[in-house]
mmJSON file of the N, C-alpha and C atoms, coordinates in Angstrom:
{"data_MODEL":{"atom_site":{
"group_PDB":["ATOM","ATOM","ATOM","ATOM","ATOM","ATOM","ATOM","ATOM","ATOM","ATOM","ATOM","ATOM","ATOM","ATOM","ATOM","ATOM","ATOM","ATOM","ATOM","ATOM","ATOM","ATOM","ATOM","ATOM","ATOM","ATOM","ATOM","ATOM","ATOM","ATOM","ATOM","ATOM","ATOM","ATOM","ATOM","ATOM","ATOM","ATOM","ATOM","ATOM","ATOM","ATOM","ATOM","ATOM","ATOM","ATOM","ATOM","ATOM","ATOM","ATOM","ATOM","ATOM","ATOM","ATOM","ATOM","ATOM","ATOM","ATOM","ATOM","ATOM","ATOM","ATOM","ATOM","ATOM","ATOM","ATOM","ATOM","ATOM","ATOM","ATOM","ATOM","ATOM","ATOM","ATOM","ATOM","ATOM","ATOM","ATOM","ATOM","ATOM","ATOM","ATOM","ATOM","ATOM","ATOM","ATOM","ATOM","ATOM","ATOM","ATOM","ATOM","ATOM","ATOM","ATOM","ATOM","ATOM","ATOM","ATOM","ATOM","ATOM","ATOM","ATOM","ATOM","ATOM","ATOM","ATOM","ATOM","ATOM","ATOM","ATOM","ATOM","ATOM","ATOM","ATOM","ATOM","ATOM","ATOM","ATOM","ATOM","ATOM","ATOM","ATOM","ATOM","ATOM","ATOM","ATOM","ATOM","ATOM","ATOM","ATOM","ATOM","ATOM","ATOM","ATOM","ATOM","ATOM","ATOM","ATOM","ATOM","ATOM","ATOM","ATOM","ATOM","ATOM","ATOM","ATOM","ATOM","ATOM","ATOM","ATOM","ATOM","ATOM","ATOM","ATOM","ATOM","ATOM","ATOM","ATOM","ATOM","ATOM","ATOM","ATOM","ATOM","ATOM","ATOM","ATOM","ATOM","ATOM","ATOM","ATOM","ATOM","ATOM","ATOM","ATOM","ATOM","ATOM","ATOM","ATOM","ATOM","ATOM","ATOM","ATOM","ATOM","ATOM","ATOM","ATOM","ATOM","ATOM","ATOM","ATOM","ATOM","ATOM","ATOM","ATOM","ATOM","ATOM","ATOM","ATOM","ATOM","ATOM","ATOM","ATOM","ATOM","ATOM","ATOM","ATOM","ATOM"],
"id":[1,2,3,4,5,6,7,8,9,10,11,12,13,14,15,16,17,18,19,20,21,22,23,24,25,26,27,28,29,30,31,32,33,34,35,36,37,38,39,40,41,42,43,44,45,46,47,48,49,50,51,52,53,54,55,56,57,58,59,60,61,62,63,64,65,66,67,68,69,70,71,72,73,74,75,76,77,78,79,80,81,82,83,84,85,86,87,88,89,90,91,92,93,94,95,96,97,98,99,100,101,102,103,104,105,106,107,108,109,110,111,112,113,114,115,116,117,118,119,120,121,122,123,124,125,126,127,128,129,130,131,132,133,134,135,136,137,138,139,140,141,142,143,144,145,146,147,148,149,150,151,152,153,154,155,156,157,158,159,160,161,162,163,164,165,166,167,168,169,170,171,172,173,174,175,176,177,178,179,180,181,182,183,184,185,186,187,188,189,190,191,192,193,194,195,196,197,198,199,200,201,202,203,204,205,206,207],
"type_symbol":["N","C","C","N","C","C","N","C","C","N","C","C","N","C","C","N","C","C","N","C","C","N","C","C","N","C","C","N","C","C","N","C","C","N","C","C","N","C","C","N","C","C","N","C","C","N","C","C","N","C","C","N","C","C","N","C","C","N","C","C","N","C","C","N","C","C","N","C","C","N","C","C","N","C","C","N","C","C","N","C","C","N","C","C","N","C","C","N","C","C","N","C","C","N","C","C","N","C","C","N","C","C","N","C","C","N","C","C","N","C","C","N","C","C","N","C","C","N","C","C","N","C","C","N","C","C","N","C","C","N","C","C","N","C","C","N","C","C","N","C","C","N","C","C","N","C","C","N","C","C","N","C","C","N","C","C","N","C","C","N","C","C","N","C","C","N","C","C","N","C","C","N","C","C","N","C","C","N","C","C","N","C","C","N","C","C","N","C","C","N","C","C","N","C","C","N","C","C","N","C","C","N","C","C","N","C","C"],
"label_atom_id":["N","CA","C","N","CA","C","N","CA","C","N","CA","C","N","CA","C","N","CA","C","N","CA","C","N","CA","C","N","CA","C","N","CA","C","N","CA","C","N","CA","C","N","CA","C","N","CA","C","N","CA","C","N","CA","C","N","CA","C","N","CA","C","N","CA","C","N","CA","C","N","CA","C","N","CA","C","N","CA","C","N","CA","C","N","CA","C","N","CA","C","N","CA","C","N","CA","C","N","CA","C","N","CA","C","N","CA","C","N","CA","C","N","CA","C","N","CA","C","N","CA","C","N","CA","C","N","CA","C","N","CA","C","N","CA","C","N","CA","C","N","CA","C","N","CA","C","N","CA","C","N","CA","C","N","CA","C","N","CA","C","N","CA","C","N","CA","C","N","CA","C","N","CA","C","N","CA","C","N","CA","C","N","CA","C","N","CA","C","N","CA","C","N","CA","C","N","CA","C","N","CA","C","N","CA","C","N","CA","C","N","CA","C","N","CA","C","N","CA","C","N","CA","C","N","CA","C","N","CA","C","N","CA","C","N","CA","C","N","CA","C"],
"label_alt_id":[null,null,null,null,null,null,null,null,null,null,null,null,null,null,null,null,null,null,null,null,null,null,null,null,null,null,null,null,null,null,null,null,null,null,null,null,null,null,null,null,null,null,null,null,null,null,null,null,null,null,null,null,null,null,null,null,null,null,null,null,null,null,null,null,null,null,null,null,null,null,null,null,null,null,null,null,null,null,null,null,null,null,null,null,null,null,null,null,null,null,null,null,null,null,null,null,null,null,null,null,null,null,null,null,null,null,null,null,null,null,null,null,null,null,null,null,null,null,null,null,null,null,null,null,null,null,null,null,null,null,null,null,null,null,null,null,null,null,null,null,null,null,null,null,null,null,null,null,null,null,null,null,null,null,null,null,null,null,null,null,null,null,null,null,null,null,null,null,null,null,null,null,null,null,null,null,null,null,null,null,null,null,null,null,null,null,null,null,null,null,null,null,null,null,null,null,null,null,null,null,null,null,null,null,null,null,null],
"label_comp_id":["UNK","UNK","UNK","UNK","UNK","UNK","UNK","UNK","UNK","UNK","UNK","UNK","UNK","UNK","UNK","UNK","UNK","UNK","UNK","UNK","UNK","UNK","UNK","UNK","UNK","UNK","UNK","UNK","UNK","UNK","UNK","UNK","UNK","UNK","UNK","UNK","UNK","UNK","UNK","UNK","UNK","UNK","UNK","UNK","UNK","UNK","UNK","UNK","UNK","UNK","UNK","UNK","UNK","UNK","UNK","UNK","UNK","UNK","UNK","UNK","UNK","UNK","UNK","UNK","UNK","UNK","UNK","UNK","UNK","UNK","UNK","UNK","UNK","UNK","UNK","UNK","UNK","UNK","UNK","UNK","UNK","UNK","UNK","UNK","UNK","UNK","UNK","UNK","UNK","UNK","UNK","UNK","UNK","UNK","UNK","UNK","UNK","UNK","UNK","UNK","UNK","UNK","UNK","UNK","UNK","UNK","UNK","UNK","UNK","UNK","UNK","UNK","UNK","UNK","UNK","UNK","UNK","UNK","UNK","UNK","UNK","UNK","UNK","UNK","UNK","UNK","UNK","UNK","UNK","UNK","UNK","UNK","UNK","UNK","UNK","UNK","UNK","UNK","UNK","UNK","UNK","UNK","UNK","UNK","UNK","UNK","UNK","UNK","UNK","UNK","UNK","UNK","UNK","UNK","UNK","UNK","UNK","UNK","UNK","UNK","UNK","UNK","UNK","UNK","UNK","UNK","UNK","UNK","UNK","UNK","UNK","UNK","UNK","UNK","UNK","UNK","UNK","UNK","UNK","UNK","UNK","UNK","UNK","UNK","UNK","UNK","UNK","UNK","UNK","UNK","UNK","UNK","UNK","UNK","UNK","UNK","UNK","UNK","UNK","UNK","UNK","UNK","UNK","UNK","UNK","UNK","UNK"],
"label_asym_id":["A","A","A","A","A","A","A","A","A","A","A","A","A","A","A","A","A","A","A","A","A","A","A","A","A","A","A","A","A","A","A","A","A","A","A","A","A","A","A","A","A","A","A","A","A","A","A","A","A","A","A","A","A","A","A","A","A","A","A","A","A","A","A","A","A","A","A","A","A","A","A","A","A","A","A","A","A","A","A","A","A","A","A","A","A","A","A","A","A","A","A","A","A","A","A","A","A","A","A","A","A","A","A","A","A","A","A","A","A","A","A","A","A","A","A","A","A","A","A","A","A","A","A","A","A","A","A","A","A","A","A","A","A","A","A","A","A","A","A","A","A","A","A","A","A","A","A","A","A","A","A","A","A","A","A","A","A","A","A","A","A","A","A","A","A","A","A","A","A","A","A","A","A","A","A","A","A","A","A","A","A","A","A","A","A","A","A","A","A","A","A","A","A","A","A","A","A","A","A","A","A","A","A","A","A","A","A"],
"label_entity_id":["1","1","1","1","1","1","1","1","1","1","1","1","1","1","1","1","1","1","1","1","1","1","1","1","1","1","1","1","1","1","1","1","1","1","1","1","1","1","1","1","1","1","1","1","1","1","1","1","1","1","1","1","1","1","1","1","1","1","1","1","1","1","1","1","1","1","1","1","1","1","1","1","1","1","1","1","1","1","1","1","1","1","1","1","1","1","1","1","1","1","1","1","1","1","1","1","1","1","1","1","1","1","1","1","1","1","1","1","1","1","1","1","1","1","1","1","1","1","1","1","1","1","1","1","1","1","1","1","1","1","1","1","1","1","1","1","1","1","1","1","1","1","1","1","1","1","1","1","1","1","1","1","1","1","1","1","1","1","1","1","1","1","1","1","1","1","1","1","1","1","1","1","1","1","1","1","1","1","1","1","1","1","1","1","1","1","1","1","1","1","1","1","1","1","1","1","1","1","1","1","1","1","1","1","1","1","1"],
"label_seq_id":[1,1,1,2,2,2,3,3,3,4,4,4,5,5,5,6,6,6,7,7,7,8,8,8,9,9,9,10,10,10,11,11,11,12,12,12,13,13,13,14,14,14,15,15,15,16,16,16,17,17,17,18,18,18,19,19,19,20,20,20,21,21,21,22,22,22,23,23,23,24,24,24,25,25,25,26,26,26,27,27,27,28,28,28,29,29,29,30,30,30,31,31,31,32,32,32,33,33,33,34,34,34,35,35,35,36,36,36,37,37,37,38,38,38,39,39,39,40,40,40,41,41,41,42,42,42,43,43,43,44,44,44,45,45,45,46,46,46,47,47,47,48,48,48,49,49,49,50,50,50,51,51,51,52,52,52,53,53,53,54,54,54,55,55,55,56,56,56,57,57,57,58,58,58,59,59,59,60,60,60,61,61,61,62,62,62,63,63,63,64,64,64,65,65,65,66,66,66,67,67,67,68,68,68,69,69,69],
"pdbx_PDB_ins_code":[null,null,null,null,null,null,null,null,null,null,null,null,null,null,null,null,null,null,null,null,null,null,null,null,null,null,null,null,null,null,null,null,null,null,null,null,null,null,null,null,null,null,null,null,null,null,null,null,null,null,null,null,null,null,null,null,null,null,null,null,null,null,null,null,null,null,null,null,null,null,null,null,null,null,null,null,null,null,null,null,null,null,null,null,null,null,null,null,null,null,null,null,null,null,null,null,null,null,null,null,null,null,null,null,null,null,null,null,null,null,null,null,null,null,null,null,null,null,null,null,null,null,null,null,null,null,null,null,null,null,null,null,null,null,null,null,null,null,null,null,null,null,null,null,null,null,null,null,null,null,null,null,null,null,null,null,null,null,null,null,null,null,null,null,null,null,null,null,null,null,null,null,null,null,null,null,null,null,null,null,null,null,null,null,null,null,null,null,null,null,null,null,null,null,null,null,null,null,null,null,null,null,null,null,null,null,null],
"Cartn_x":[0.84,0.0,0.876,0.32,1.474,0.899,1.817,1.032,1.07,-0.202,-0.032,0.411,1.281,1.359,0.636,0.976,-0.58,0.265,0.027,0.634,-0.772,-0.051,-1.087,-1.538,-2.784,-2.598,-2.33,-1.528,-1.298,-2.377,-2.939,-3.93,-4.537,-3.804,-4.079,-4.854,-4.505,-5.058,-6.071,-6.507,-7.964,-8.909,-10.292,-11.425,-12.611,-11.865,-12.684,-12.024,-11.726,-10.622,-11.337,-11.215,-11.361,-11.431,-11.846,-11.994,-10.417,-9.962,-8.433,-7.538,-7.52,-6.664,-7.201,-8.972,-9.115,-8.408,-8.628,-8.422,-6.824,-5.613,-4.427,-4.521,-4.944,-4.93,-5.255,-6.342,-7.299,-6.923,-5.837,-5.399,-6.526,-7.401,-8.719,-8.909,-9.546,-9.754,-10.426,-10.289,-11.364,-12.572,-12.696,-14.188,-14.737,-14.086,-14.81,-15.352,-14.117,-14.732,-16.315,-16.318,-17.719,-18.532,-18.52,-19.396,-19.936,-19.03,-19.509,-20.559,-20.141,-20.599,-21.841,-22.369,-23.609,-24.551,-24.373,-25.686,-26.158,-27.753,-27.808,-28.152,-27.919,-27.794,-26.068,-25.127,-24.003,-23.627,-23.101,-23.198,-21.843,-20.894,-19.299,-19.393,-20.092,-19.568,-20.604,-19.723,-20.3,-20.247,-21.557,-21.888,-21.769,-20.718,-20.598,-20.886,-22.055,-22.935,-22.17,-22.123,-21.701,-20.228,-19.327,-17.955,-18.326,-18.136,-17.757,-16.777,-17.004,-15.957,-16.169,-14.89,-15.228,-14.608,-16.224,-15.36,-14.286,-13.433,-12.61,-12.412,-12.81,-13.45,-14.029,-15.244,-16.681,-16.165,-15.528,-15.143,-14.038,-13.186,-12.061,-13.542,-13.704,-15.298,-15.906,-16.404,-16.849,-16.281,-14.78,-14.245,-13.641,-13.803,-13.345,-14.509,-15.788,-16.67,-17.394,-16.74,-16.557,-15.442,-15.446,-14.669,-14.088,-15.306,-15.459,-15.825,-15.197,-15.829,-15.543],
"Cartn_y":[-1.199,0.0,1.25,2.262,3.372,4.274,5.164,6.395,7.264,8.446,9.838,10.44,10.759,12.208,13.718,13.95,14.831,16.834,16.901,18.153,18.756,19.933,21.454,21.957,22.871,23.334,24.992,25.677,26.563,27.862,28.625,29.334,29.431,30.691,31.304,30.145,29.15,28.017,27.8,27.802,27.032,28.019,27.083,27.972,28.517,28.09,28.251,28.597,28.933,29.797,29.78,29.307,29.665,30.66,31.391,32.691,33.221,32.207,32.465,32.619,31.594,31.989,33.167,33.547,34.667,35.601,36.174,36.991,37.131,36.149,36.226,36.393,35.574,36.337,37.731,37.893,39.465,40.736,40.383,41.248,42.156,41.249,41.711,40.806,41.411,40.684,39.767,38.366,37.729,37.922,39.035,39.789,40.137,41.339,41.913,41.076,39.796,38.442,37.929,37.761,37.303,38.152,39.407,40.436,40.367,40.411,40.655,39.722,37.967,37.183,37.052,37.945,37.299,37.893,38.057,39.029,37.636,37.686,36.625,36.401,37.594,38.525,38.472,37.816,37.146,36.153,36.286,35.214,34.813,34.767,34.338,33.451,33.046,32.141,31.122,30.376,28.31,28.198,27.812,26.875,25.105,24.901,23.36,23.254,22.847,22.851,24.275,23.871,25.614,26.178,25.442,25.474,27.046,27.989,29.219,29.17,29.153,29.329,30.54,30.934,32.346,31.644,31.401,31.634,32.735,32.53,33.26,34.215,33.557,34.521,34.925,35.068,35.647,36.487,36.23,37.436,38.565,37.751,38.985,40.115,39.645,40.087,40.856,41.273,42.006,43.153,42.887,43.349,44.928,44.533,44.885,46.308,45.868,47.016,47.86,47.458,48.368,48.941,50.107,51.104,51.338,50.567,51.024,49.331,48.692,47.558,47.405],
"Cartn_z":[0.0,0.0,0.0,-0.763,-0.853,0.079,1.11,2.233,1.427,1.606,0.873,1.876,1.915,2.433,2.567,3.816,4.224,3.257,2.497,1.458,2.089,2.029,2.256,1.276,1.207,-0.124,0.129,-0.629,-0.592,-0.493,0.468,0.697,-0.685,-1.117,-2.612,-3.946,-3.532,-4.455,-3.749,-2.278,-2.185,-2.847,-2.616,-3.052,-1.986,-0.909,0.328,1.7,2.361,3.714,4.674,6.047,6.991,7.394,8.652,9.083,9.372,10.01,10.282,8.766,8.018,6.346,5.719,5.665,5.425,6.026,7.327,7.66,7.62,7.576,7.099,5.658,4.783,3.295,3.247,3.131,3.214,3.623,5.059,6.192,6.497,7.061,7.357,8.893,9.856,11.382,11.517,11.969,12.004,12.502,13.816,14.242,13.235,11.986,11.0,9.88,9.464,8.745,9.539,10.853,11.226,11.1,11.746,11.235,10.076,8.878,7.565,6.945,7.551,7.294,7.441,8.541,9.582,8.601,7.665,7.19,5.835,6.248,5.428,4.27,3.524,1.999,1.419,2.369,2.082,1.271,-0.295,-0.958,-1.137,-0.199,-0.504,1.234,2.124,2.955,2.63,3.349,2.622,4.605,4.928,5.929,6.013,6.991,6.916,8.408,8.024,10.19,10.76,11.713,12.23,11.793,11.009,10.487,9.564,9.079,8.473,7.181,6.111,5.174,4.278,3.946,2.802,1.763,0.891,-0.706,-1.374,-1.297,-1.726,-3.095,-4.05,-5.165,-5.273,-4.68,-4.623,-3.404,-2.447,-1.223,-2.421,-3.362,-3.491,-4.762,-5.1,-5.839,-5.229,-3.953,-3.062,-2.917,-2.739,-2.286,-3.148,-4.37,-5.698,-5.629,-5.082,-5.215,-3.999,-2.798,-1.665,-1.021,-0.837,-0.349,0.88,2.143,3.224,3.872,4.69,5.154,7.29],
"occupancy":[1.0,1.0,1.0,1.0,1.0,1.0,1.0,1.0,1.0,1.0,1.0,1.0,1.0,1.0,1.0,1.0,1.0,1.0,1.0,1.0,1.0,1.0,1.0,1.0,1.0,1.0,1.0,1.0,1.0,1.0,1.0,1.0,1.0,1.0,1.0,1.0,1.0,1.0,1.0,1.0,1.0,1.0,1.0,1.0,1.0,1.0,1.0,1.0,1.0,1.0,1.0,1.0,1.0,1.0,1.0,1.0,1.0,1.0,1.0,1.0,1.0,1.0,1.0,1.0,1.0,1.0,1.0,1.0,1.0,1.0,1.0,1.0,1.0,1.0,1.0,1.0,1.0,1.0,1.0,1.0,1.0,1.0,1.0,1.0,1.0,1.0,1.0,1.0,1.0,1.0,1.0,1.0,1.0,1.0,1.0,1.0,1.0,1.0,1.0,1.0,1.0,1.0,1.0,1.0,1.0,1.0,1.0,1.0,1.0,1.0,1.0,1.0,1.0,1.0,1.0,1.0,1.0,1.0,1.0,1.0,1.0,1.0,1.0,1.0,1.0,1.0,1.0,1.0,1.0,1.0,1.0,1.0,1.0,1.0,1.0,1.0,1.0,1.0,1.0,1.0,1.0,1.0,1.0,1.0,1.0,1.0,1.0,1.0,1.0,1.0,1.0,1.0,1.0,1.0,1.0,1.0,1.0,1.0,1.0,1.0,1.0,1.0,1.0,1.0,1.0,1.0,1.0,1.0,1.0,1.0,1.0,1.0,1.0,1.0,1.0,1.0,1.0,1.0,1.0,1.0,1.0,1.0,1.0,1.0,1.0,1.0,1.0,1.0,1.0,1.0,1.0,1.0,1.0,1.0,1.0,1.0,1.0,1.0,1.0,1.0,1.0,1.0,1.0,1.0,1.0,1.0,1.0],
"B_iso_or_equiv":[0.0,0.0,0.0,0.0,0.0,0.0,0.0,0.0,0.0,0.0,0.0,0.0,0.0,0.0,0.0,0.0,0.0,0.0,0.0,0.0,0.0,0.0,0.0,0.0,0.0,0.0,0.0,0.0,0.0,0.0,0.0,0.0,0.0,0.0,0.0,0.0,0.0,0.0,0.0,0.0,0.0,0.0,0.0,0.0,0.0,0.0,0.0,0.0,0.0,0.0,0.0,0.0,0.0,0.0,0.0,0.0,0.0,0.0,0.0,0.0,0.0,0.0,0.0,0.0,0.0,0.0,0.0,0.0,0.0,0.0,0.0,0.0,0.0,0.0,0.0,0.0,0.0,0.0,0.0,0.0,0.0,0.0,0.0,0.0,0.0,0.0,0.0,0.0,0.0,0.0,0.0,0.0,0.0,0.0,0.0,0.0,0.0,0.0,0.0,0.0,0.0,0.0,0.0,0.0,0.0,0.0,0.0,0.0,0.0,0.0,0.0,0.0,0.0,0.0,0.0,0.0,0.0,0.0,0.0,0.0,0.0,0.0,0.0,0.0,0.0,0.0,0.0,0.0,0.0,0.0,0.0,0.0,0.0,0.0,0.0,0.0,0.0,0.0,0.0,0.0,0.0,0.0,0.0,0.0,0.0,0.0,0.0,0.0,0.0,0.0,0.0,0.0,0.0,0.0,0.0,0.0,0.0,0.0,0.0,0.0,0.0,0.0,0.0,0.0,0.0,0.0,0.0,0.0,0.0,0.0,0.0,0.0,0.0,0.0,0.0,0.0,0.0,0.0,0.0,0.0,0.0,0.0,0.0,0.0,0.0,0.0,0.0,0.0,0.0,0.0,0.0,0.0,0.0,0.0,0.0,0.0,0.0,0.0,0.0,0.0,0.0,0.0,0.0,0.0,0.0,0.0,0.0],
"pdbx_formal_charge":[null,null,null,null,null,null,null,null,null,null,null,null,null,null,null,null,null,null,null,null,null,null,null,null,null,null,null,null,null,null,null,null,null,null,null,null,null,null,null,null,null,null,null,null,null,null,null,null,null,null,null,null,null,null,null,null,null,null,null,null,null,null,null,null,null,null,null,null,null,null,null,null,null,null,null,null,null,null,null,null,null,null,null,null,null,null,null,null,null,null,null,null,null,null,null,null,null,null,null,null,null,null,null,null,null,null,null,null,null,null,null,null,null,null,null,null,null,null,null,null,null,null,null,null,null,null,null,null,null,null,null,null,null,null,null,null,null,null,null,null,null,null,null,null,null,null,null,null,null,null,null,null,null,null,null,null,null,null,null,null,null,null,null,null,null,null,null,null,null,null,null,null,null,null,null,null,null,null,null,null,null,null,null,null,null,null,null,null,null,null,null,null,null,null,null,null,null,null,null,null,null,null,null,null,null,null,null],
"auth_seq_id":[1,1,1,2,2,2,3,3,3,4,4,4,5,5,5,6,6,6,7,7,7,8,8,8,9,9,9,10,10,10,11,11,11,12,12,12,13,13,13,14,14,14,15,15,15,16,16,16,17,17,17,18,18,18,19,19,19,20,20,20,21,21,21,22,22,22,23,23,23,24,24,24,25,25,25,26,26,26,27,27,27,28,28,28,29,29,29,30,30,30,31,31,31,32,32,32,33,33,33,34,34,34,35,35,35,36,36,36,37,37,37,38,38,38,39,39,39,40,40,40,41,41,41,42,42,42,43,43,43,44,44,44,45,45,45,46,46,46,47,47,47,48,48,48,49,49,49,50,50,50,51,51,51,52,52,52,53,53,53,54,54,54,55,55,55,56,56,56,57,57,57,58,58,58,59,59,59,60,60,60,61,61,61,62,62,62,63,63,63,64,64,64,65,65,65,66,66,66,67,67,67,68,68,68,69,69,69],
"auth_comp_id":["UNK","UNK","UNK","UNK","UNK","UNK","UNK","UNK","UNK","UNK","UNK","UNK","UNK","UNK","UNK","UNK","UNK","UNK","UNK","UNK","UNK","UNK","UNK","UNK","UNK","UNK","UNK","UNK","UNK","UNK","UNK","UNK","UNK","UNK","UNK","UNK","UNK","UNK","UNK","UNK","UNK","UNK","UNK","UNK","UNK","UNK","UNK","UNK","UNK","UNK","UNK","UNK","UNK","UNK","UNK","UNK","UNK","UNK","UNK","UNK","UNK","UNK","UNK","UNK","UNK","UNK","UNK","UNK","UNK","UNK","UNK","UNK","UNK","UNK","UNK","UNK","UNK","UNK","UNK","UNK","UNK","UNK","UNK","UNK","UNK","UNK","UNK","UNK","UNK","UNK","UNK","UNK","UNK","UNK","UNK","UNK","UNK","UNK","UNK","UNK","UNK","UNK","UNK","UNK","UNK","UNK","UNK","UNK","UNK","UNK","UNK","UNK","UNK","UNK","UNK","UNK","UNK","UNK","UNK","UNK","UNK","UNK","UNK","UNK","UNK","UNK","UNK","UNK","UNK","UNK","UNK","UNK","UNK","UNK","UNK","UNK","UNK","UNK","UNK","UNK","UNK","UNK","UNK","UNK","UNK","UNK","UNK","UNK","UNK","UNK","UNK","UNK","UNK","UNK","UNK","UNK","UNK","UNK","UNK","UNK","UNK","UNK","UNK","UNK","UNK","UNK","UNK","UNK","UNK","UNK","UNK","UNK","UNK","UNK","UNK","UNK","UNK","UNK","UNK","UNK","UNK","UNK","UNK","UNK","UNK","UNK","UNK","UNK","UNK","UNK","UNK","UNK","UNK","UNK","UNK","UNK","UNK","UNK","UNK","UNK","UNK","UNK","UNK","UNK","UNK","UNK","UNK"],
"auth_asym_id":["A","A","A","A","A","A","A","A","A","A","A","A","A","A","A","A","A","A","A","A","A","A","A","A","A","A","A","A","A","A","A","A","A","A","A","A","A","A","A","A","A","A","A","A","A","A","A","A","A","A","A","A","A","A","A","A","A","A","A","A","A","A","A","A","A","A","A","A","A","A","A","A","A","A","A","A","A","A","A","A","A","A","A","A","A","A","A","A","A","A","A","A","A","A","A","A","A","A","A","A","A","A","A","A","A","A","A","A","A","A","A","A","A","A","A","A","A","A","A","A","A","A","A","A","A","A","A","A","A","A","A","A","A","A","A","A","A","A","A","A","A","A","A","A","A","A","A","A","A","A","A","A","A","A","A","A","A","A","A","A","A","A","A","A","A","A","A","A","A","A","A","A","A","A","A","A","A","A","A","A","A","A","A","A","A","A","A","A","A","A","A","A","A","A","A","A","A","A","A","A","A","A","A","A","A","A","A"],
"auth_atom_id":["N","CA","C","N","CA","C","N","CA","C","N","CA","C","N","CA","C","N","CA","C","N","CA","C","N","CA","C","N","CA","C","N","CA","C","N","CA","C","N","CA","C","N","CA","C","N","CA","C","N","CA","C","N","CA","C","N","CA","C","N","CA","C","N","CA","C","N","CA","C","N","CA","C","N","CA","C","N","CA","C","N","CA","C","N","CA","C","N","CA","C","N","CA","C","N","CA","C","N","CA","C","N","CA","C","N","CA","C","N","CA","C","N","CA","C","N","CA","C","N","CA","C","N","CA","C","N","CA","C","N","CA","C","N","CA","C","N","CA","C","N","CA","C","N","CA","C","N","CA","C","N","CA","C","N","CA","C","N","CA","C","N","CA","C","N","CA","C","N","CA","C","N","CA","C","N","CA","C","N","CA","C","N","CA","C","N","CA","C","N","CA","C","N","CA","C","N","CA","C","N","CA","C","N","CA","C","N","CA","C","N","CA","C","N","CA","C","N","CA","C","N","CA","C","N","CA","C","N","CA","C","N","CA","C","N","CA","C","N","CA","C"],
"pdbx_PDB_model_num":[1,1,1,1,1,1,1,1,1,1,1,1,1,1,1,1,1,1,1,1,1,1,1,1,1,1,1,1,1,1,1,1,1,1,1,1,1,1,1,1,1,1,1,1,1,1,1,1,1,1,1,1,1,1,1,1,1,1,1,1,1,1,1,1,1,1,1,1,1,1,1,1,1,1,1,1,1,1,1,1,1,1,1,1,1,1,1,1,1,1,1,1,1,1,1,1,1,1,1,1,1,1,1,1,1,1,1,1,1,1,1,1,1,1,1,1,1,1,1,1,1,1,1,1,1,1,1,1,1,1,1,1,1,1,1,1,1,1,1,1,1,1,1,1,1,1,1,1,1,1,1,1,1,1,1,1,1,1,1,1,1,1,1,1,1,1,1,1,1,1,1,1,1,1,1,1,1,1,1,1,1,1,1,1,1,1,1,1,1,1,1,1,1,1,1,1,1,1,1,1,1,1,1,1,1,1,1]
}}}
């Protein structure tokens, strides 16, 4: 049997981030990541049971057309 080895994937390549990789990618706070999230007119976080993820393209997309967050 061959082992895989447990490889990371490099932030910038996923398609989905934690509150914590967001808010290190983004250089944005993870308080203000939840904040933003909670609104439920939010179409860039993915609910996995109570787990939080930011789509990441659809967040840098957002992001592209506000000024003020």
């Amino acid at each position: 049997m061959e082992k895989h080895k447990n490889k990371s994937v490099p932030i910038w390549e996923k398609s989905n981030l934690t509150l914590t990789e967001a808010a290190e990618y983004f250089n944005i706070g993870k308080h203000k990541l939840r904040e933003i999230t909670n609104n439920h007119k939010c179409n860039f976080v993915l609910f996995i049971g109570t787990k939080r993820l930011i789509k990441r393209k659809e967040f840098e997309k957002y992001l592209e057309q506000v000024s003020v967050i």
